[in-house]
N, CA, C and O atoms as a Tripos MOL2 file, in Angstrom:
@<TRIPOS>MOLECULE
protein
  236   235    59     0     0
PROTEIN
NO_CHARGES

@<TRIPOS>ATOM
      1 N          49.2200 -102.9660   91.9490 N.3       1 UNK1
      2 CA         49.9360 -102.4800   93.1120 C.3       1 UNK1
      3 C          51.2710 -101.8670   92.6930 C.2       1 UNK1
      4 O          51.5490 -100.6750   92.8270 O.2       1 UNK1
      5 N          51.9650 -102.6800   92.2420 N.am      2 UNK2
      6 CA         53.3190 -101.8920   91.1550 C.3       2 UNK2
      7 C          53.5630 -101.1210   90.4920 C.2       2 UNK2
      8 O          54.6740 -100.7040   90.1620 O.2       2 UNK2
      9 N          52.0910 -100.6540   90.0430 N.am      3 UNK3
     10 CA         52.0400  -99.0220   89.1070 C.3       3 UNK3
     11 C          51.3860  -98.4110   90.2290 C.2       3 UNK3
     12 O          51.4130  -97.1940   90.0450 O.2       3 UNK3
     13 N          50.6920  -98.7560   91.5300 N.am      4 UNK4
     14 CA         50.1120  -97.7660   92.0690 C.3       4 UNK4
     15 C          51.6430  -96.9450   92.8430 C.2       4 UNK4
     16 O          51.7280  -95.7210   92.9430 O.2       4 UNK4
     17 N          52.5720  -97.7640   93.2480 N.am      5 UNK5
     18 CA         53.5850  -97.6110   94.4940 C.3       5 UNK5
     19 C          54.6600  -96.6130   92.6650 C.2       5 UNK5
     20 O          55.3510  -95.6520   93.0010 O.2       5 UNK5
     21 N          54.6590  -96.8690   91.4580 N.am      6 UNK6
     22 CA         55.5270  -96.6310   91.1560 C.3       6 UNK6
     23 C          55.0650  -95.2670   90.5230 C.2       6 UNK6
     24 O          55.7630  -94.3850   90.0230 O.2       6 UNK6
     25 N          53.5350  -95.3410   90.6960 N.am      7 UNK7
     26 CA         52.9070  -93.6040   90.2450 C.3       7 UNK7
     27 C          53.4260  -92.6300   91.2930 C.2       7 UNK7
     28 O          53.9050  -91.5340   91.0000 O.2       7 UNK7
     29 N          53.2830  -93.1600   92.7070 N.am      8 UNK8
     30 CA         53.5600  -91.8650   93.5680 C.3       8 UNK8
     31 C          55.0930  -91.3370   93.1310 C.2       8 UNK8
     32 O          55.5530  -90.2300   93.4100 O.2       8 UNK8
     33 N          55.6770  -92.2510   92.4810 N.am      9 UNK9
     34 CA         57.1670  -92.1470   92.2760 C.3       9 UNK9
     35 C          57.1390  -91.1980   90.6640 C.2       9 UNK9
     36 O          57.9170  -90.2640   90.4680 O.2       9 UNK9
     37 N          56.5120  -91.4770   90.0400 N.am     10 UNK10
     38 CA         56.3530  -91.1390   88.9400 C.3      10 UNK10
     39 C          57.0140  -91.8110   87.9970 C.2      10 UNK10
     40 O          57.4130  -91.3080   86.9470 O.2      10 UNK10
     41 N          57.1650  -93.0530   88.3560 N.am     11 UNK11
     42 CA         58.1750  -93.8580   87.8710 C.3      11 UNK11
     43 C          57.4910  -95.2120   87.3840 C.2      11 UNK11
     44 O          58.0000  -96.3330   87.3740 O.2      11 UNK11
     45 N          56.0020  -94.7710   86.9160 N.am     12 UNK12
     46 CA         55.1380  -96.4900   86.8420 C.3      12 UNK12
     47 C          55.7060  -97.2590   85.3980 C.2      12 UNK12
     48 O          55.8900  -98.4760   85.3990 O.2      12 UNK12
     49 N          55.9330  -96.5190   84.3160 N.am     13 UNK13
     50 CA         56.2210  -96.8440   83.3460 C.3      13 UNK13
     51 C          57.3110  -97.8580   83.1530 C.2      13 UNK13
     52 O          57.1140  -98.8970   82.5220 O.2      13 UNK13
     53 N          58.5280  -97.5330   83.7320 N.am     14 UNK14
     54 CA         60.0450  -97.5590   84.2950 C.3      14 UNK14
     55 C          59.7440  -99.2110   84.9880 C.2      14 UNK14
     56 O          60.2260 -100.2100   84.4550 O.2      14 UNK14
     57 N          59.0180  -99.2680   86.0360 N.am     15 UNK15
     58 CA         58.7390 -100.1470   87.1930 C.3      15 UNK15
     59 C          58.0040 -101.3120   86.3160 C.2      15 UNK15
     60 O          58.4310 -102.4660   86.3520 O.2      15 UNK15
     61 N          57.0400 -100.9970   85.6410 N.am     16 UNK16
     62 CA         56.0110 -101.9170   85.1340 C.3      16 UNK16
     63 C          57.1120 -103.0510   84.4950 C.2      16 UNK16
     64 O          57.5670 -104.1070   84.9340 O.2      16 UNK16
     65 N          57.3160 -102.2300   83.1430 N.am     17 UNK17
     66 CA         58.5200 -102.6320   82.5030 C.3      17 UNK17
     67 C          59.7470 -103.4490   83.1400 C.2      17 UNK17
     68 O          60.1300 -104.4280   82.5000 O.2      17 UNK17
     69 N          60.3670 -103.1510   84.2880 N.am     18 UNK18
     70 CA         61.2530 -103.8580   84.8990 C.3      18 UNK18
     71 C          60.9270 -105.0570   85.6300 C.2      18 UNK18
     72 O          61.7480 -105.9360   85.8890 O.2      18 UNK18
     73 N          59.7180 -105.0740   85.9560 N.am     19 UNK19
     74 CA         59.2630 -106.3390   86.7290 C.3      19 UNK19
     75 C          58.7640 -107.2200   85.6600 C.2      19 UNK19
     76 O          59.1310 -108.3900   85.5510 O.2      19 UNK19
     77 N          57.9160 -106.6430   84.8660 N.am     20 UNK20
     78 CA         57.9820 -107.0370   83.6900 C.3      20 UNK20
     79 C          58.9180 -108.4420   82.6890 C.2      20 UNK20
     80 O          58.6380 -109.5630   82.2670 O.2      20 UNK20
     81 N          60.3170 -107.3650   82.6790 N.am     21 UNK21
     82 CA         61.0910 -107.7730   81.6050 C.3      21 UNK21
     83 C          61.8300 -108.8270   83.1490 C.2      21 UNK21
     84 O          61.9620 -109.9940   82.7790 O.2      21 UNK21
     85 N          62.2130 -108.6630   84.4180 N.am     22 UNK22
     86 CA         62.5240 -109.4800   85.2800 C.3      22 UNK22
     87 C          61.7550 -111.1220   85.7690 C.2      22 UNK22
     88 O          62.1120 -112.1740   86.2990 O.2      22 UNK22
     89 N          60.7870 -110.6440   85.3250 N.am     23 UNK23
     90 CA         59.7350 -112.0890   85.5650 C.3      23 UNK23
     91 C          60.0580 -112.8080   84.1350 C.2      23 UNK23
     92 O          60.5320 -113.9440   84.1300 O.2      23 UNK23
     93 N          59.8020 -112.1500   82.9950 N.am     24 UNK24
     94 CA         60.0020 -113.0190   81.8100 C.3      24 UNK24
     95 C          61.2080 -113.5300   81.7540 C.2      24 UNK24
     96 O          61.2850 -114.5090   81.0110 O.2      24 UNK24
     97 N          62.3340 -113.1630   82.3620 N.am     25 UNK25
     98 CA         63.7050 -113.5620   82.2080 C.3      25 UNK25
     99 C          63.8660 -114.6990   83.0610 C.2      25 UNK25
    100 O          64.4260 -115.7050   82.6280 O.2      25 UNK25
    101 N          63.4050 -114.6330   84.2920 N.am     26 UNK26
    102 CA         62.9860 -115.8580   85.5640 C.3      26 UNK26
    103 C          62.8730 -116.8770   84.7300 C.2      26 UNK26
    104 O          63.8180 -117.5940   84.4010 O.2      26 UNK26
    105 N          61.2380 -117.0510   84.1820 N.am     27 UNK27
    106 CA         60.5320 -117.8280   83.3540 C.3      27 UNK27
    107 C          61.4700 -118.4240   82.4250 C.2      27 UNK27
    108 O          61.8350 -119.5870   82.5960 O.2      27 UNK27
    109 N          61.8440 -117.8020   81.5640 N.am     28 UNK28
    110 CA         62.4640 -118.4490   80.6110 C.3      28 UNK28
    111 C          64.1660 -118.7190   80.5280 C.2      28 UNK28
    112 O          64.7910 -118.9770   79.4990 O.2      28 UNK28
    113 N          64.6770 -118.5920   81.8000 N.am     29 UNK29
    114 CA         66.0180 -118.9790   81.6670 C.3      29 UNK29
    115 C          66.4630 -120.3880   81.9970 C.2      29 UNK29
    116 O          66.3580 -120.5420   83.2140 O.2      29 UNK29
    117 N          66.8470 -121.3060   81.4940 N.am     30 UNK30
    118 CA         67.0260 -122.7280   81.7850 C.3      30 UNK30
    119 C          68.1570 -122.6340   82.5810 C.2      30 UNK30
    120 O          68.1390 -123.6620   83.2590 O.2      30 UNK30
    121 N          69.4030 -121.7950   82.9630 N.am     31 UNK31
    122 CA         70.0600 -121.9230   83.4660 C.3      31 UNK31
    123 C          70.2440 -121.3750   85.2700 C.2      31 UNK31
    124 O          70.4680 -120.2780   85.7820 O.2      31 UNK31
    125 N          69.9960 -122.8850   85.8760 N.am     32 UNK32
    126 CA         69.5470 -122.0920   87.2800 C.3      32 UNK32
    127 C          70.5260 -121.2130   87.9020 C.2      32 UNK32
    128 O          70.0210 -120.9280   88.9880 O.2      32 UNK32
    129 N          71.5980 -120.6550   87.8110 N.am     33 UNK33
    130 CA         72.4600 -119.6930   88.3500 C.3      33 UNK33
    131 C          71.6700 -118.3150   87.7720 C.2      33 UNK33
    132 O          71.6160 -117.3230   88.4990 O.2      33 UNK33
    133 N          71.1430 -118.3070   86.6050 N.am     34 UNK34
    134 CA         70.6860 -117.4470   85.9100 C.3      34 UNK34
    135 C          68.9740 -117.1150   86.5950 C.2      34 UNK34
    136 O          68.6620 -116.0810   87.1860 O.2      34 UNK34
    137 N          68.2880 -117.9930   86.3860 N.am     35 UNK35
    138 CA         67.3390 -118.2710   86.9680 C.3      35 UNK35
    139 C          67.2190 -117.4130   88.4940 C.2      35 UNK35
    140 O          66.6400 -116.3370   88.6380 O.2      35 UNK35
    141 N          67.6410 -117.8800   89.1370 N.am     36 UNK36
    142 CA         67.8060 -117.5480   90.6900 C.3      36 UNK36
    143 C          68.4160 -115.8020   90.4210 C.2      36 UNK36
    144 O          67.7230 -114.8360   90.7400 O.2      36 UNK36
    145 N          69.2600 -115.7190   90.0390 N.am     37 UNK37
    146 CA         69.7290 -114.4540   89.9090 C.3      37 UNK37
    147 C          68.2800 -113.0600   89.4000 C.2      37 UNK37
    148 O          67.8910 -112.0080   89.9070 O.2      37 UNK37
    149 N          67.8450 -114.0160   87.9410 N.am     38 UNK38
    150 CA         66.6450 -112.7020   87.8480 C.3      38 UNK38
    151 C          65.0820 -112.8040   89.4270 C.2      38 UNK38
    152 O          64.2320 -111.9610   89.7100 O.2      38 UNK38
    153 N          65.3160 -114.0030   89.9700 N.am     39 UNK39
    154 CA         64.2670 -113.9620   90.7730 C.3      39 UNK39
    155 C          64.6920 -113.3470   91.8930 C.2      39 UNK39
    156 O          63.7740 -112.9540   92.6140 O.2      39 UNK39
    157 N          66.0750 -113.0800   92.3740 N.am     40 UNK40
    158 CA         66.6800 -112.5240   93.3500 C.3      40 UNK40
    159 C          66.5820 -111.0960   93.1890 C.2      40 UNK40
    160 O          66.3890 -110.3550   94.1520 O.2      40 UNK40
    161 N          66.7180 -110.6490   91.9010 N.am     41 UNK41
    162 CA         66.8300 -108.8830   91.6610 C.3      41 UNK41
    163 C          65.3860 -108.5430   91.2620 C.2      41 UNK41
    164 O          65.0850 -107.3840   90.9750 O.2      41 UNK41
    165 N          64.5380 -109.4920   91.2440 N.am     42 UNK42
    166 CA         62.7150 -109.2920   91.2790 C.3      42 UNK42
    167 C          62.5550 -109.6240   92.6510 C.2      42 UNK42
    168 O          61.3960 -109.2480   92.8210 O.2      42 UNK42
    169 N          62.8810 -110.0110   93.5920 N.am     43 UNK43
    170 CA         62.4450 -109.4080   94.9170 C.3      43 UNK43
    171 C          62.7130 -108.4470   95.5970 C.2      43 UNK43
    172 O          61.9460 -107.9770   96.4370 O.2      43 UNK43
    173 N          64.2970 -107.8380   95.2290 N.am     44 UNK44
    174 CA         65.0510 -106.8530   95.6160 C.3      44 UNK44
    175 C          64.0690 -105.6970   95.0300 C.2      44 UNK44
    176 O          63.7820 -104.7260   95.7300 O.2      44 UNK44
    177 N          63.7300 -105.8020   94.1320 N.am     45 UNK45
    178 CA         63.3760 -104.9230   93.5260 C.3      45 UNK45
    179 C          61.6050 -104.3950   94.4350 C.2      45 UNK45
    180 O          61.3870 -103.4270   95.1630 O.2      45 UNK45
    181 N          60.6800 -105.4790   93.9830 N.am     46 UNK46
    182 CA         59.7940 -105.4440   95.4710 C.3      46 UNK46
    183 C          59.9740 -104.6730   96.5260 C.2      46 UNK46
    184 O          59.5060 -103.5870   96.8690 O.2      46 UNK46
    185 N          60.8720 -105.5540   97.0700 N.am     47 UNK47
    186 CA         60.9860 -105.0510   98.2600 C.3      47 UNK47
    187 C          61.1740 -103.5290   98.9710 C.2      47 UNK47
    188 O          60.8950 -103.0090  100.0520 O.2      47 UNK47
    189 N          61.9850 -103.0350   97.3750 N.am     48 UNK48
    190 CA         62.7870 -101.5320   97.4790 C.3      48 UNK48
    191 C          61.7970 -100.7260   97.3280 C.2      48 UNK48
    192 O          61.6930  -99.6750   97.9610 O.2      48 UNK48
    193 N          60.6680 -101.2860   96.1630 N.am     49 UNK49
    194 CA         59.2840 -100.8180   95.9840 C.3      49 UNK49
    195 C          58.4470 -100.7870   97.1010 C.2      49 UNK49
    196 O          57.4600 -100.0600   96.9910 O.2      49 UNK49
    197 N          58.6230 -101.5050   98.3400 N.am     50 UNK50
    198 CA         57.6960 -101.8600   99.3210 C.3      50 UNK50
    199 C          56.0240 -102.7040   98.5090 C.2      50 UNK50
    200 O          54.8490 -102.3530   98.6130 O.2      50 UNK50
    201 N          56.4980 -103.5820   97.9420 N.am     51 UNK51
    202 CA         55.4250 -104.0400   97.2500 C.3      51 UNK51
    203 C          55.3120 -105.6910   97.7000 C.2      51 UNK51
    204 O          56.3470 -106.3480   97.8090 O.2      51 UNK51
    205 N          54.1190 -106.2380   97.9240 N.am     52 UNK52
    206 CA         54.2810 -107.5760   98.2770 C.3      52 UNK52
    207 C          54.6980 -108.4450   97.2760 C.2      52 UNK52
    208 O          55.2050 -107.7390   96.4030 O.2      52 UNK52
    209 N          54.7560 -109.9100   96.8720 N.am     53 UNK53
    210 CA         55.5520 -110.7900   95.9240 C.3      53 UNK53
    211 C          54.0660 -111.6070   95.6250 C.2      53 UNK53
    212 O          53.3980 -112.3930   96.2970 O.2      53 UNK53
    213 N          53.9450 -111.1450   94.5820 N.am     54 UNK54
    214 CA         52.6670 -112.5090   93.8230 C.3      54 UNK54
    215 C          52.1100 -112.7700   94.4400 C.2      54 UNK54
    216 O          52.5450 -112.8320   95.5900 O.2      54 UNK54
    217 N          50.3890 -113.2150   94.1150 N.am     55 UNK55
    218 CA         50.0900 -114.4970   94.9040 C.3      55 UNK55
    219 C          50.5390 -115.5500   94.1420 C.2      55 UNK55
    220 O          50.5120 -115.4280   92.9170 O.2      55 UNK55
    221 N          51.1080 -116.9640   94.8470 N.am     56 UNK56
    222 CA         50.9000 -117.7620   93.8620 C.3      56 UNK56
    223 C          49.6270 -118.2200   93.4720 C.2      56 UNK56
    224 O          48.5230 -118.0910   94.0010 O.2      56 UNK56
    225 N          50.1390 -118.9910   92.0570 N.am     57 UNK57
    226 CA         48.7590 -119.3120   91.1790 C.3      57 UNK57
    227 C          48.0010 -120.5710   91.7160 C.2      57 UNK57
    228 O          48.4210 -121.6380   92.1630 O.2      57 UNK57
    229 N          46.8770 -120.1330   91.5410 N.am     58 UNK58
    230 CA         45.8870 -121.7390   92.4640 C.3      58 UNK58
    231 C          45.7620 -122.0470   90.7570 C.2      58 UNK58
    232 O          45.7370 -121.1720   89.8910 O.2      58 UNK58
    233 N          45.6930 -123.5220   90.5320 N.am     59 UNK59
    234 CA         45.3410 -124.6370   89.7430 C.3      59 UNK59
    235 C          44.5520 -125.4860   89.8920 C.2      59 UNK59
    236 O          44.4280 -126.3690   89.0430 O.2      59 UNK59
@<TRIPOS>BOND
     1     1     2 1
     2     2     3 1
     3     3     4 2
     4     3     5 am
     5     5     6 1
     6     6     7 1
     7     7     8 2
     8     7     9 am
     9     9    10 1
    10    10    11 1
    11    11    12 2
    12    11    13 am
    13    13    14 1
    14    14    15 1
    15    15    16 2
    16    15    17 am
    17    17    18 1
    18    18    19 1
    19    19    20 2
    20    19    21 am
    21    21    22 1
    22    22    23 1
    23    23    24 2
    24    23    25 am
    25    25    26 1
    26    26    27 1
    27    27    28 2
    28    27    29 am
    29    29    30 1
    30    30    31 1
    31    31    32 2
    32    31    33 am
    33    33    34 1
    34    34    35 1
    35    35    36 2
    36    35    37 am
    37    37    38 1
    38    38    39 1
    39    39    40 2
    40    39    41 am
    41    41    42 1
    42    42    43 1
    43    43    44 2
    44    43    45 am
    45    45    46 1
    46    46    47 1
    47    47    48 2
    48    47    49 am
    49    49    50 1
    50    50    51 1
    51    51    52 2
    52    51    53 am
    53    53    54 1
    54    54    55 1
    55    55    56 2
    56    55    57 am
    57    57    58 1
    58    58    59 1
    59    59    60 2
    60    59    61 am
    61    61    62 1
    62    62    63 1
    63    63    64 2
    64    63    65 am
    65    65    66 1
    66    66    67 1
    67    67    68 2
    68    67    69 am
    69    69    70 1
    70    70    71 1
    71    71    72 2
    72    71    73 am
    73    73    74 1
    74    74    75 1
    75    75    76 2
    76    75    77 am
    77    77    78 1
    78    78    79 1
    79    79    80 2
    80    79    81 am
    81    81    82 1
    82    82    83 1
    83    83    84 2
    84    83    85 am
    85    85    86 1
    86    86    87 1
    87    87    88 2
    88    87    89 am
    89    89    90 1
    90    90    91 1
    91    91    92 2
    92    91    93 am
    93    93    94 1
    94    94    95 1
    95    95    96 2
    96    95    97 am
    97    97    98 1
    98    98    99 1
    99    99   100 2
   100    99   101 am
   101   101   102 1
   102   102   103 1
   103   103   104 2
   104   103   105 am
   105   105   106 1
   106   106   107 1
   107   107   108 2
   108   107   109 am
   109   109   110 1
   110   110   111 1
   111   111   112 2
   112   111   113 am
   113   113   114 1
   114   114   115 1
   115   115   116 2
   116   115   117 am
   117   117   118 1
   118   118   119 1
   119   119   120 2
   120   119   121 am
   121   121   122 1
   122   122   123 1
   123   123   124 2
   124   123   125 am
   125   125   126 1
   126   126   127 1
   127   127   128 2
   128   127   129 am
   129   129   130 1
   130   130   131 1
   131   131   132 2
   132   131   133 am
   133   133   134 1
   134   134   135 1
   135   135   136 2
   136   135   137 am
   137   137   138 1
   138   138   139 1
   139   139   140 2
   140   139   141 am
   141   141   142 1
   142   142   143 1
   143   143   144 2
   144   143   145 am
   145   145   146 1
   146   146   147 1
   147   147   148 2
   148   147   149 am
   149   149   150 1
   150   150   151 1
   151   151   152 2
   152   151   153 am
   153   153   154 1
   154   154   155 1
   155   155   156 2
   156   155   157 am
   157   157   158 1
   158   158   159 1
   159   159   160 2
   160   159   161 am
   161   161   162 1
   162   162   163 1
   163   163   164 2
   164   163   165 am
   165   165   166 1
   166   166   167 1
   167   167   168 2
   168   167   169 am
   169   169   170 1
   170   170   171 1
   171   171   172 2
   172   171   173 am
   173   173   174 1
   174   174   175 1
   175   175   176 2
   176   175   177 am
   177   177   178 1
   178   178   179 1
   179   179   180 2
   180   179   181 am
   181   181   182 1
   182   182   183 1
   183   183   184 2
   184   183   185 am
   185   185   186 1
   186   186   187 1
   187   187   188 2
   188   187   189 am
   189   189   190 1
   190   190   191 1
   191   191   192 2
   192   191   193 am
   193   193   194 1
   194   194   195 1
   195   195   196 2
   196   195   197 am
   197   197   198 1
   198   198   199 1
   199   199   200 2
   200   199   201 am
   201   201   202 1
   202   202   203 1
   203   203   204 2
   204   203   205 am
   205   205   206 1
   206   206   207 1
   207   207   208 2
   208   207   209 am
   209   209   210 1
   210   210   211 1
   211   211   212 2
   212   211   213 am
   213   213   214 1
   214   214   215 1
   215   215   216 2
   216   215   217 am
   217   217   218 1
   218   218   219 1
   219   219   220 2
   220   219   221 am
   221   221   222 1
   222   222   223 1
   223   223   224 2
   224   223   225 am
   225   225   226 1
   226   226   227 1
   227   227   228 2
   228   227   229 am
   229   229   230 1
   230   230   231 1
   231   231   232 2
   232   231   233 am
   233   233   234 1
   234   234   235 1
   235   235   236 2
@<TRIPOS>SUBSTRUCTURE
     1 UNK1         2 RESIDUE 1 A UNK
     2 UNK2         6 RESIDUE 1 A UNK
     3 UNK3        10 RESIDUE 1 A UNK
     4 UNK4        14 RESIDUE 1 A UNK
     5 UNK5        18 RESIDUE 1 A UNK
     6 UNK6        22 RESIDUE 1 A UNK
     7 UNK7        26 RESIDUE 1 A UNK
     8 UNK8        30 RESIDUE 1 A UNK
     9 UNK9        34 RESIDUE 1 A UNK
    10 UNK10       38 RESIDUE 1 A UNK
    11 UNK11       42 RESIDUE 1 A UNK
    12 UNK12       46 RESIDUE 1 A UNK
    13 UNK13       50 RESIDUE 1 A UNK
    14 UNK14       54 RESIDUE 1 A UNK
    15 UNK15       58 RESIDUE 1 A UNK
    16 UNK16       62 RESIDUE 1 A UNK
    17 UNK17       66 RESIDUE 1 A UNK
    18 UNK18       70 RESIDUE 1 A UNK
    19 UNK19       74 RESIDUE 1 A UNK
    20 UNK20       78 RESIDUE 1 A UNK
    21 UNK21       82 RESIDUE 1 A UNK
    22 UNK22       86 RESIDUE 1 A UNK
    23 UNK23       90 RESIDUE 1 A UNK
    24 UNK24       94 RESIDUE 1 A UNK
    25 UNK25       98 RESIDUE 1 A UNK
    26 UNK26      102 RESIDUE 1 A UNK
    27 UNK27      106 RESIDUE 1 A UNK
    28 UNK28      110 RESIDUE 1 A UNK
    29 UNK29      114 RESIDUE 1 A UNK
    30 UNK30      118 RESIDUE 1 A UNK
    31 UNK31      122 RESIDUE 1 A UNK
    32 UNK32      126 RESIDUE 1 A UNK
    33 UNK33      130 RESIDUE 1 A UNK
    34 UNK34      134 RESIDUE 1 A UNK
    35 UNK35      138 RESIDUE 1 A UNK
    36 UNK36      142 RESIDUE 1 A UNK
    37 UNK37      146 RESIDUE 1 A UNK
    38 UNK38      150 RESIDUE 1 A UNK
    39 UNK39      154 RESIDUE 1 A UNK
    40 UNK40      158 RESIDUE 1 A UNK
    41 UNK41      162 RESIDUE 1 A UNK
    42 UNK42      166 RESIDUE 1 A UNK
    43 UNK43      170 RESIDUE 1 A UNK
    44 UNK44      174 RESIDUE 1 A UNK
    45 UNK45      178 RESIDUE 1 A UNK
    46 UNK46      182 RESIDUE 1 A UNK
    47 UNK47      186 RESIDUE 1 A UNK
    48 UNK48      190 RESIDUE 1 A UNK
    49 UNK49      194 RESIDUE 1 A UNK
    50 UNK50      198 RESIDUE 1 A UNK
    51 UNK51      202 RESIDUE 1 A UNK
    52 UNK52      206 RESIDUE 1 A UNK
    53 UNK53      210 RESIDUE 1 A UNK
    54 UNK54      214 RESIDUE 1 A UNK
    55 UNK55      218 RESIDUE 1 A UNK
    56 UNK56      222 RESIDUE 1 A UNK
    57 UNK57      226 RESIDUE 1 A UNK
    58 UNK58      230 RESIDUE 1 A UNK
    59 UNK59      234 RESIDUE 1 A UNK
């Protein structure tokens, strides 16, 4: 969905990459000010995309 919304843009490469490198930073930051901050500018970012947010994962 994130490369489809970021092709019309021509911008999938750019987009992939940023959500990308924004989720891995989420994931791996132990520091929750930090934490919250990359998950805050990965929804902003969504959102600006008009793109929905994950499903979460079933286990």
């Amino acid at each position: 969905a994130a490369a489809d919304a970021a092709a019309g843009l021509k911008q999938f490469a750019k987009l992939d990459q940023a959500l990308e490198l924004l989720t891995a930073l989420a994931d791996r930051a132990e520091d929750r000010p930090l934490r919250a901050a990359c998950e805050a500018k990965l929804a902003a970012l969504r959102r600006t995309m008009g793109l929905r947010p994950p499903a979460a994962p079933t286990a």
